[in-house]
FIMI-359906 format. One line per field, with one value per residue: z negated, y, x negated of N, C-alpha, C in turn; residue in three letters; residue number from 1. Coordinates in steps of 0.1 Angstrom, whole numbers, always signed. Atoms other than C-alpha are relative to their C-alpha. Layout:
N
n.w Z:... .
n.v Y:... .
n.u X:... .
ca.w Z:... .
ca.v Y:... .
ca.u X:... .
c.w Z:... .
c.v Y:... .
c.u X:... .
code ALA:... .
pos NUM:... .
***
This chain:
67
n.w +0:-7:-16:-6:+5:+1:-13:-2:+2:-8:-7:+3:+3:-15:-8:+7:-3:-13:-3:-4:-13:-8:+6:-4:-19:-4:+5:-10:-11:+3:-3:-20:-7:+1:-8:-11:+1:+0:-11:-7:+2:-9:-15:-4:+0:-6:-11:-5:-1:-15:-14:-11:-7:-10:-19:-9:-6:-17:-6:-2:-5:-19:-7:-4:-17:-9:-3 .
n.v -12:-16:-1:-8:-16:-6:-3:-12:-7:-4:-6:-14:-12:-3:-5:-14:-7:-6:-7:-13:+2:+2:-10:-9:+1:-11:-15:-3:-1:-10:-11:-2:+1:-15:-7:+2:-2:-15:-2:-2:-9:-15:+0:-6:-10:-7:+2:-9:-14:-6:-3:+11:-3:-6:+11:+6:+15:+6:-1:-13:-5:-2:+6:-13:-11:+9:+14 .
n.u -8:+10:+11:-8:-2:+11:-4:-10:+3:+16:-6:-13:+9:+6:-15:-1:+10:-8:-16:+7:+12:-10:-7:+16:-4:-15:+0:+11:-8:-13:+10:+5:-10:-1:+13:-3:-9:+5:+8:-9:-8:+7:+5:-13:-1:+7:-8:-13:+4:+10:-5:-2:+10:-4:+4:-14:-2:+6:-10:-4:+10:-3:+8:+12:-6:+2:-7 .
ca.w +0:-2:+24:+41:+24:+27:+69:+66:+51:+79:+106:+88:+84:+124:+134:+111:+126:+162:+157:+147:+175:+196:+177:+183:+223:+223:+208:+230:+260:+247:+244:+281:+294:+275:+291:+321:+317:+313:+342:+362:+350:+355:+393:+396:+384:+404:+434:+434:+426:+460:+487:+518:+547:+570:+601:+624:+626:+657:+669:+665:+681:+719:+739:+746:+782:+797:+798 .
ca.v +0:+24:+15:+26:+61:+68:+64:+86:+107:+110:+110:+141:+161:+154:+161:+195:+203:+199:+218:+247:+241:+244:+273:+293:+283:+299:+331:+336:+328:+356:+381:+376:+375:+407:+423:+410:+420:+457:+458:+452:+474:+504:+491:+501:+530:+541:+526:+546:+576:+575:+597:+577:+577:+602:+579:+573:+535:+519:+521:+553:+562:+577:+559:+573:+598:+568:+545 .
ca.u +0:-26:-49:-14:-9:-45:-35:-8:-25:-61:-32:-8:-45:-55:-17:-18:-55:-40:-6:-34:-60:-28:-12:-47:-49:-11:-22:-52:-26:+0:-30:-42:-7:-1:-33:-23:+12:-2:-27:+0:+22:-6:-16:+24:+24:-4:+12:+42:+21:+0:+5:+19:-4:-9:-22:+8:+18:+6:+42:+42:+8:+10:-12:-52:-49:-67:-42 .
c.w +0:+7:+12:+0:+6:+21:+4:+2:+9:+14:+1:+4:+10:+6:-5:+7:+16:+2:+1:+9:+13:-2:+8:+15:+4:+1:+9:+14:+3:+3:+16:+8:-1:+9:+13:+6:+3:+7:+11:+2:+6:+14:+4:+0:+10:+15:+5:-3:+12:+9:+11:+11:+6:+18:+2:-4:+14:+8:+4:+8:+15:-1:+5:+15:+6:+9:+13 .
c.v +13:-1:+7:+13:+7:+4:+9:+8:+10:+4:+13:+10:-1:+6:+15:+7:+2:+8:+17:+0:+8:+18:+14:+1:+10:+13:+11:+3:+11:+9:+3:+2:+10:+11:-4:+10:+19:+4:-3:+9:+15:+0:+4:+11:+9:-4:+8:+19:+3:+6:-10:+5:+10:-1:-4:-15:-1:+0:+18:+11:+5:-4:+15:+5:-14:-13:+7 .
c.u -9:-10:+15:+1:-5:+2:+8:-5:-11:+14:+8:-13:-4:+15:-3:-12:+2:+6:-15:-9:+17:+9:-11:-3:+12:+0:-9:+9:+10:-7:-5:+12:+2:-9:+2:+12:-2:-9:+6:+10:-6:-4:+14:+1:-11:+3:+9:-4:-10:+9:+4:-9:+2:-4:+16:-1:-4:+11:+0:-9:+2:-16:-13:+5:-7:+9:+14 .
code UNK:UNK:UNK:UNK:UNK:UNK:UNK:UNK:UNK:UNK:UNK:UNK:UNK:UNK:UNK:UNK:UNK:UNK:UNK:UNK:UNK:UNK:UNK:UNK:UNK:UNK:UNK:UNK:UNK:UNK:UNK:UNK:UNK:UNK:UNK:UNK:UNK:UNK:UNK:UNK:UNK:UNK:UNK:UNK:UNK:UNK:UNK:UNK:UNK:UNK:UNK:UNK:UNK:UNK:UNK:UNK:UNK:UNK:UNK:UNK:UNK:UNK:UNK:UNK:UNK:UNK:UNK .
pos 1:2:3:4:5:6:7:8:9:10:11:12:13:14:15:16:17:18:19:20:21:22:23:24:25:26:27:28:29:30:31:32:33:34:35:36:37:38:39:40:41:42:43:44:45:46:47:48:49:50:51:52:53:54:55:56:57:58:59:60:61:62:63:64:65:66:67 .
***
């Protein structure tokens, strides 16, 4: 019976050192998504604050006098 327990007990304290190994991985992952999440957001904002070009489109181009 207690060579049993004592098993419980090596598997509860690898399970519990997993859950945090795992916990810690997650937190790291939230932090980068965040920082992600917010260098995305500022390449937006600076997106919609550019000027639009002022080269014609190629449709819109008249052809060189050579042609």
């Amino acid at each position: 019976m207690e060579r049993h327990l004592i098993e419980l007990e090596t598997k509860l304290a690898f399970a519990e050192m997993t859950i945090e190994e795992l916990n810690q991985a997650l937190i790291q992952q939230q932090f980068a998504l965040d920082r992600l999440q917010n260098q995305v957001r500022q390449l937006a904002e600076k997106l919609q604050g550019m000027q639009p070009s002022q080269v014609a489109s190629r449709a819109e181009e008249t052809p060189p006098p050579h042609y």
